[in-house]
C-alpha positions as CSV (number, residue, x, y, z in Angstrom):
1,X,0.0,0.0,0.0
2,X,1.6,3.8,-0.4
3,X,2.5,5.6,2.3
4,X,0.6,8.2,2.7
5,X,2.0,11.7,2.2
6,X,2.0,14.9,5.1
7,X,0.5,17.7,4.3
8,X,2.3,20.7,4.3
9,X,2.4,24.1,4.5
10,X,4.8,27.3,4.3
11,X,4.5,30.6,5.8
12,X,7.1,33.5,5.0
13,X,9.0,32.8,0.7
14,X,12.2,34.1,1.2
15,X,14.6,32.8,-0.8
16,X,15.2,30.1,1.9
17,X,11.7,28.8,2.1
18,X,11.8,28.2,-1.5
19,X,14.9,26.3,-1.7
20,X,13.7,24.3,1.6
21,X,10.1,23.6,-0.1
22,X,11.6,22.0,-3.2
23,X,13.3,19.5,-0.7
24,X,10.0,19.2,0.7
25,X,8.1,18.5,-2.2
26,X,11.0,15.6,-3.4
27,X,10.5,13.9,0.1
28,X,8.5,10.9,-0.6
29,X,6.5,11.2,2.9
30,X,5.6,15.3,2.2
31,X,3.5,17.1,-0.6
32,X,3.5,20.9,-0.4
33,X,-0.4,22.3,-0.2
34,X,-0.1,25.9,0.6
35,X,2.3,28.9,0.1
36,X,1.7,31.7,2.6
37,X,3.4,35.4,2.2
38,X,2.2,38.9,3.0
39,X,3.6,40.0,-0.2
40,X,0.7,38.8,-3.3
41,X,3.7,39.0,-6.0
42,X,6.3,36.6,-3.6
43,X,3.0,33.5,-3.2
44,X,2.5,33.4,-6.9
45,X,6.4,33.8,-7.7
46,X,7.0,30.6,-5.2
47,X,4.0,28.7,-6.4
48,X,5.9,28.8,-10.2
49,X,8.9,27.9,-9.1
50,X,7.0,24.4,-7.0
51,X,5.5,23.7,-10.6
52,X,2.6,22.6,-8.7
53,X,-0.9,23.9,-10.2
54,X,-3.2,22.6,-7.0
55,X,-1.5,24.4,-3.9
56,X,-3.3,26.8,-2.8
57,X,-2.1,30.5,-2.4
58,X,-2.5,33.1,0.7
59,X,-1.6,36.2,1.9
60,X,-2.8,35.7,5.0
61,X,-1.8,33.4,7.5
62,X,-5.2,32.9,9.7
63,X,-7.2,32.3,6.7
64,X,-4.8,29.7,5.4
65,X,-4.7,27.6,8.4
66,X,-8.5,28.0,8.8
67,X,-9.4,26.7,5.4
68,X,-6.6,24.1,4.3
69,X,-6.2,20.6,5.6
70,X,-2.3,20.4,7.0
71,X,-0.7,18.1,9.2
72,X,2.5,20.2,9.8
73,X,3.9,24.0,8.7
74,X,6.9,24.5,7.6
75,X,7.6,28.8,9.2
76,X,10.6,30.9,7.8
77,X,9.2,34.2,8.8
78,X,11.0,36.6,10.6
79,X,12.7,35.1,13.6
80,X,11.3,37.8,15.8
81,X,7.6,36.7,15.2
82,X,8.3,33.1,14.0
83,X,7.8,32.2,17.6
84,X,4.0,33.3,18.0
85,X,3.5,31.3,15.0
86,X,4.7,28.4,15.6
87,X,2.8,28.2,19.1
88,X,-0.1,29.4,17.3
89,X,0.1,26.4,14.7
90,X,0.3,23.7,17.4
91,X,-2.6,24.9,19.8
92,X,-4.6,24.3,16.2
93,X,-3.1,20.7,16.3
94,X,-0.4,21.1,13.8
95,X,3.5,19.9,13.9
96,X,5.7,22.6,13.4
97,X,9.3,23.4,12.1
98,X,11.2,26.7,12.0
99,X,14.5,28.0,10.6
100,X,17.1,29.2,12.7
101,X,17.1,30.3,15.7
102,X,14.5,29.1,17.5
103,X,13.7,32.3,19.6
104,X,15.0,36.0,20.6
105,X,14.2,36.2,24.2
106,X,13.9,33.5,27.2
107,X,9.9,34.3,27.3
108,X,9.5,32.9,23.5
109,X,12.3,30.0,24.3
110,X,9.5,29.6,27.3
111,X,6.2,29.7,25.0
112,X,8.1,26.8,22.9
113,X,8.2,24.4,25.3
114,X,5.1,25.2,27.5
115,X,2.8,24.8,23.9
116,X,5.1,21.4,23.3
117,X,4.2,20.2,26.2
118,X,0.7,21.3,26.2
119,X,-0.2,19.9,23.0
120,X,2.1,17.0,22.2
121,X,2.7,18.6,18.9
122,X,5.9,17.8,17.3
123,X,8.8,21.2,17.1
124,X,11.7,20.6,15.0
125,X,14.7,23.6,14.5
126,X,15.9,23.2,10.8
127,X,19.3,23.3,12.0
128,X,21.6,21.5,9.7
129,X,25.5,21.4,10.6
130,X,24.8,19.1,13.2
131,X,24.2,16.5,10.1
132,X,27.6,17.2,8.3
133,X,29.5,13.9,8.4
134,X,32.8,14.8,10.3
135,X,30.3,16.0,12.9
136,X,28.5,12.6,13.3
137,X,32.2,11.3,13.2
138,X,33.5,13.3,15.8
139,X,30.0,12.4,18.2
140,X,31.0,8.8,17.6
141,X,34.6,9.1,18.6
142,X,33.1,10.5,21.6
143,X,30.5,7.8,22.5
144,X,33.3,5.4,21.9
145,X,35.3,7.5,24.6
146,X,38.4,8.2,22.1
147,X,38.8,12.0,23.1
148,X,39.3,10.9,27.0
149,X,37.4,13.7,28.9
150,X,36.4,16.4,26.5
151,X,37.8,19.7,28.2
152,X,37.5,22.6,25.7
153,X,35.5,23.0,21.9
154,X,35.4,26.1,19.9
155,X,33.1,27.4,16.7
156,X,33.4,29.7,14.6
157,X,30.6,31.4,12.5
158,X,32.6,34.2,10.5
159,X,30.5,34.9,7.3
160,X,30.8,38.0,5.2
161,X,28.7,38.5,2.1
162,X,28.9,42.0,0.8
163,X,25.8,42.2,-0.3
164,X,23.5,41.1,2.4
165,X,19.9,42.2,1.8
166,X,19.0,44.6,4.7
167,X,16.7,46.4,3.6
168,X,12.9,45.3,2.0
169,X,10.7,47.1,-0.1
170,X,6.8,46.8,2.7
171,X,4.5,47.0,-0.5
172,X,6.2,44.1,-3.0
173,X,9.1,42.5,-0.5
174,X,11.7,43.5,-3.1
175,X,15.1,43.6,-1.1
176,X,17.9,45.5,-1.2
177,X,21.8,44.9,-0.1
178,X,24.0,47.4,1.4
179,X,24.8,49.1,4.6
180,X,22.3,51.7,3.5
181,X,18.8,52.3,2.3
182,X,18.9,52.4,-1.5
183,X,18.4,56.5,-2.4
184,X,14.6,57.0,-3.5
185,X,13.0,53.9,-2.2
186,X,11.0,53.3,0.6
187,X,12.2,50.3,2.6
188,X,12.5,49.0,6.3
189,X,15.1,47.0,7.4
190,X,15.4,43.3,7.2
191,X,15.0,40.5,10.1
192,X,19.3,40.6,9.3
193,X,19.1,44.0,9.8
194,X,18.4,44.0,13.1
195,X,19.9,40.3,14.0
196,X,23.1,41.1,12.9
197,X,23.4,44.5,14.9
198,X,24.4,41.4,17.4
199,X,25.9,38.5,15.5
200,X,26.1,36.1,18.6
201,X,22.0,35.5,18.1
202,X,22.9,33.8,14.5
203,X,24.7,31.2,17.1
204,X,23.0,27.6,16.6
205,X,24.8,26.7,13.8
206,X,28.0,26.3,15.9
207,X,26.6,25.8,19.3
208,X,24.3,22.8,17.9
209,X,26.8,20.3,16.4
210,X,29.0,20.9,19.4
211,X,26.3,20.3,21.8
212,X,25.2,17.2,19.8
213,X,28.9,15.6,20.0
214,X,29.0,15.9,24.2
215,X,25.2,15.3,24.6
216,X,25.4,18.5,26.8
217,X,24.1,22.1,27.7
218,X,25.4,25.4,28.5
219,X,24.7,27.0,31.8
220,X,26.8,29.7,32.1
221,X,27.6,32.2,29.4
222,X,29.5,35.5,29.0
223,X,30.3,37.6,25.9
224,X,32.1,40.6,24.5
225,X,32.4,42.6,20.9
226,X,33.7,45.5,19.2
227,X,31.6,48.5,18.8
228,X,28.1,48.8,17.9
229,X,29.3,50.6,14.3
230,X,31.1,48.2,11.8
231,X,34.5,49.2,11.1
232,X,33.7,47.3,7.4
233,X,29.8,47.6,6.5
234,X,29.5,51.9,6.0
235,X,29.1,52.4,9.2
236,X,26.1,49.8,9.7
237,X,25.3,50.2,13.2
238,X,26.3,46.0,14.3
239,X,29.1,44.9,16.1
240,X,31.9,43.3,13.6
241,X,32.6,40.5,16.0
242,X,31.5,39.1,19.4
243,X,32.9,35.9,21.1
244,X,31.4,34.1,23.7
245,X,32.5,31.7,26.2
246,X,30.4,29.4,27.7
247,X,30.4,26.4,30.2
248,X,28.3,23.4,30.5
249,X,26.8,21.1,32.7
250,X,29.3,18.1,31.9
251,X,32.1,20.6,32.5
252,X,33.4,21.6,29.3
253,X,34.5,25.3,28.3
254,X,33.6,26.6,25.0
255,X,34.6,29.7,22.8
256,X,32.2,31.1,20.2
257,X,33.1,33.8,17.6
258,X,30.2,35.6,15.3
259,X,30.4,38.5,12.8
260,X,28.9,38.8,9.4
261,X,30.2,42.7,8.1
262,X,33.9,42.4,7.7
263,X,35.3,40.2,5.8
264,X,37.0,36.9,6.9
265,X,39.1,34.2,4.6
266,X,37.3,31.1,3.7
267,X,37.6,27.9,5.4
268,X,38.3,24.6,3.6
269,X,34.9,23.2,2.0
270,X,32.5,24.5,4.9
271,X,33.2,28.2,4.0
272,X,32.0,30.1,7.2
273,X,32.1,27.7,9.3
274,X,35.4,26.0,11.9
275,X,35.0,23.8,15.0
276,X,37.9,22.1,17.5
277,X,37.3,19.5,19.8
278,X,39.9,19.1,22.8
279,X,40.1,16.2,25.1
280,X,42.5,14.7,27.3
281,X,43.7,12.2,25.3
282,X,42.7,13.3,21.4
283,X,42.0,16.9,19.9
284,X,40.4,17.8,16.4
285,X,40.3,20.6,14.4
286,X,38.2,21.5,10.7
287,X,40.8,22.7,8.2
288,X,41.7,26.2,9.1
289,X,42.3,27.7,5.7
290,X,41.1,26.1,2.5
291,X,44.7,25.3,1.6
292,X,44.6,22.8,4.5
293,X,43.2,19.3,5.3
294,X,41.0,18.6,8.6
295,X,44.0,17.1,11.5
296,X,43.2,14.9,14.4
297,X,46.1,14.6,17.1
298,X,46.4,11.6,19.5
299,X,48.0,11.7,22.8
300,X,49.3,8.0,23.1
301,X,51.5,9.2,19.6
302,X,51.9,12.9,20.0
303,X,51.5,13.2,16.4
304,X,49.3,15.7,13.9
305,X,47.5,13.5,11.0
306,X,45.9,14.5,7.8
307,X,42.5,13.2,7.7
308,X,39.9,12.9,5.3
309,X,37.0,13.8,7.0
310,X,34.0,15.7,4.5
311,X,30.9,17.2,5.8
312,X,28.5,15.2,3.2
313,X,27.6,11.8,4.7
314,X,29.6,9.3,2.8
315,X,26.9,7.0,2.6
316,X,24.3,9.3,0.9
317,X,22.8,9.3,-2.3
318,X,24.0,11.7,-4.7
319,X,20.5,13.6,-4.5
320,X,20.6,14.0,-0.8
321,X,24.2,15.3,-1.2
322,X,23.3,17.8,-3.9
323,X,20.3,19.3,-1.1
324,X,22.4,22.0,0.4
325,X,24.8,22.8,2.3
326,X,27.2,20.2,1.7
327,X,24.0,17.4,1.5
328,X,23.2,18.9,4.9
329,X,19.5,20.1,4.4
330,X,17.8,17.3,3.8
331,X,18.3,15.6,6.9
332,X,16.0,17.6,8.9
333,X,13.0,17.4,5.9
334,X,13.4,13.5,6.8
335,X,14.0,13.7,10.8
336,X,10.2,15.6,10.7
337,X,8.4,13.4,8.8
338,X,10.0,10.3,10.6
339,X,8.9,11.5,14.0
340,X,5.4,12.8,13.2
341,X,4.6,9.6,11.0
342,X,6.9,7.1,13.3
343,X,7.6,8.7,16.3
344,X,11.2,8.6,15.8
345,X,13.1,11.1,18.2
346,X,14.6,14.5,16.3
347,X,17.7,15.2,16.6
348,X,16.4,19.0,17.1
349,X,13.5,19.4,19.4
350,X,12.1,22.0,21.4
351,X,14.8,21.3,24.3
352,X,17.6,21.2,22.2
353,X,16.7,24.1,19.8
354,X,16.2,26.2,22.9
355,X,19.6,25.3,24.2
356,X,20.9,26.5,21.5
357,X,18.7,30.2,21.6
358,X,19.2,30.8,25.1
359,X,22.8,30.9,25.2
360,X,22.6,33.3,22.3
361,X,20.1,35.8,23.9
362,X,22.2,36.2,27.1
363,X,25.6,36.8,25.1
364,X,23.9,39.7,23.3
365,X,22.9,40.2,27.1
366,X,26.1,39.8,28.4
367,X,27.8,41.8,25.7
368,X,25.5,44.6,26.4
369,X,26.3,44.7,30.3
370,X,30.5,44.5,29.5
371,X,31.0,40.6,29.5
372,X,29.1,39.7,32.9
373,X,28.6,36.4,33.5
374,X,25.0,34.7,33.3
375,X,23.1,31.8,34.1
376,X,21.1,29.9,31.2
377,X,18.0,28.7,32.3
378,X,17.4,24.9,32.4
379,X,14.4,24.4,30.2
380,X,14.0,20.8,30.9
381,X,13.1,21.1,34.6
382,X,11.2,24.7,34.4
């Protein structure tokens, strides 16, 4: 008998969403049913693109989930109101997945997990570098105890485009890059915008695959930056850089470095991105340039290897590999539909995308006061 399909829908057709929906619509357990975006010209652009005559089309959100049958919404709105939605979504019995990050302040982290709990709906973070394959690696070599006791791990998120599009047009959503408005245009600025004026919120990426290697949390957190005015970006009022470090619950210290308006050299295949691992008795490191291979030193050799390592999973198909990000974004298109059809654990749920939110929203707070020290809250037993 064929499976039968889930039901989804999309609020908020960014460029993201539409990218994400294709993947969607190529799962064998999802069909795409409805397109939601405030801006008319964006739902019937998206809708072309998906090739798909039947889904239906919205520029309202209330009206779409009144009047289409859904199991689960798929929400890449702005992170500052994605939260409200999603809650929204599963009080009216439907599973819900969000892009990154999860929440702005400890009240929506909060909301998250109360609704969760309250209605047994199904939250997924569409975080994806915890997927990449020298990740899943690296959390093997620690289940298998090879790194000895795991003292110290560091991330790096440094990624500099020069035209990031900060500013949107509010009647057609046309948007526009640059430090400054475009001359003659009315436009407000974009959720990056106002994210980046902190860079240490844009943090799951690297606090999430190093979190899923230790099977850990942070509780304590503390965070500087430059100046609120890049040095880079004309003048764009967001701080260059901000580094965090944090401390967990297992006892490991981590560092945590952020900025997207200066520019930084690439790293070796995963662009942006750099993460070491440092135990007692083996430490390794992603490639720090992309003139360099990934190394892994052992303590019972004292010796720095060369190794292999590649952030698609070697086992994959060649479609899955081609999804994005290094064959990264699929994974979390399959990890939903898995749970809600099978009940098969996510890798990201509401716990662990909150864990990697909170930590975030304090370093911005922490920043903010001169580098105090906080406490992260511990969602779990709230």
């Amino acid at each position: 008998m064929e499976q039968k399909k889930l039901r989804l829908g999309v609020v908020g057709l960014g460029h993201r969403a539409v990218h994400l929906m294709r993947l969607y619509n190529a799962h064998p357990l999802w069909q795409v049913v409805a397109l939601c975006d405030k801006y008319q010209a964006l739902t019937q652009k998206t809708a072309a693109a998906l090739g798909q005559p039947d889904v239906k089309l919205f520029t309202s959100y209330e009206e779409m989930v009144r009047s289409v049958p859904m199991d689960a919404l798929l929400i890449t709105v702005d992170p500052n109101i994605q939260t409200e939605l999603a809650c929204d979504a599963m009080t009216r019995g439907l599973h819900v997945t969000t892009e990154v990050p999860a929440a702005y302040t400890l009240d929506q982290c909060r909301s998250l997990v109360r609704t969760v709990r309250k209605t047994g709906a199904k939250y997924q973070l569409s975080e994806q570098t915890r997927y990449w394959g020298f990740i899943q690696e690296w959390r093997r070599m620690a289940e298998r105890g090879e790194f000895g006791k795991i003292l110290f791990m560091e991330g790096e998120y440094l990624h500099y485009e020069e035209n990031w599009m900060f500013w949107v047009d509010p009647e057609t959503g046309e948007l526009f890059g640059g430090g400054k408005p475009p001359e003659g245009r009315k436009t407000v600025p974009t959720w990056r915008n106002t994210t980046f004026r902190h860079p240490i919120y844009y943090l799951p990426h690297e606090l999430s695959p190093l979190l899923s290697i230790i099977d850990d949390r942070v509780t304590k957190v503390s965070c500087m930056g430059t100046r609120p005015v890049s040095y880079h970006t004309e003048d764009f009022p967001a701080r260059d850089m901000e580094v965090a470090l944090m401390h967990t619950e297992k006892d490991v210290i981590m560092r945590l470095a952020v900025g997207f308006t200066s520019p930084h050299p690439p790293r070796s295949k995963i662009h942006a991105h750099w993460y070491q691992v440092k135990g007692t008795k083996c430490t390794v490191e992603w490639a720090r340039t992309d003139k360099e291979q990934p190394k892994m030193w052992r303590y019972e050799d004292n010796t720095w290897r060369d190794m292999n390592w590649s952030p698609e999973v070697k086992e994959a198909s060649e479609f899955i590999k081609s999804s994005g990000h290094l064959g990264a974004d699929w994974w979390p298109v399959d990890s939903f539909a898995r749970a809600i059809l099978y009940d098969e654990p996510l890798s990201m749920d509401v716990y662990k995308a909150v864990e990697t939110a909170a930590p975030a929203i304090l370093a911005a707070e922490s920043c903010e006061k001169g580098g105090i020290l906080l406490e992260v809250p511990n969602f779990r037993e709230e």
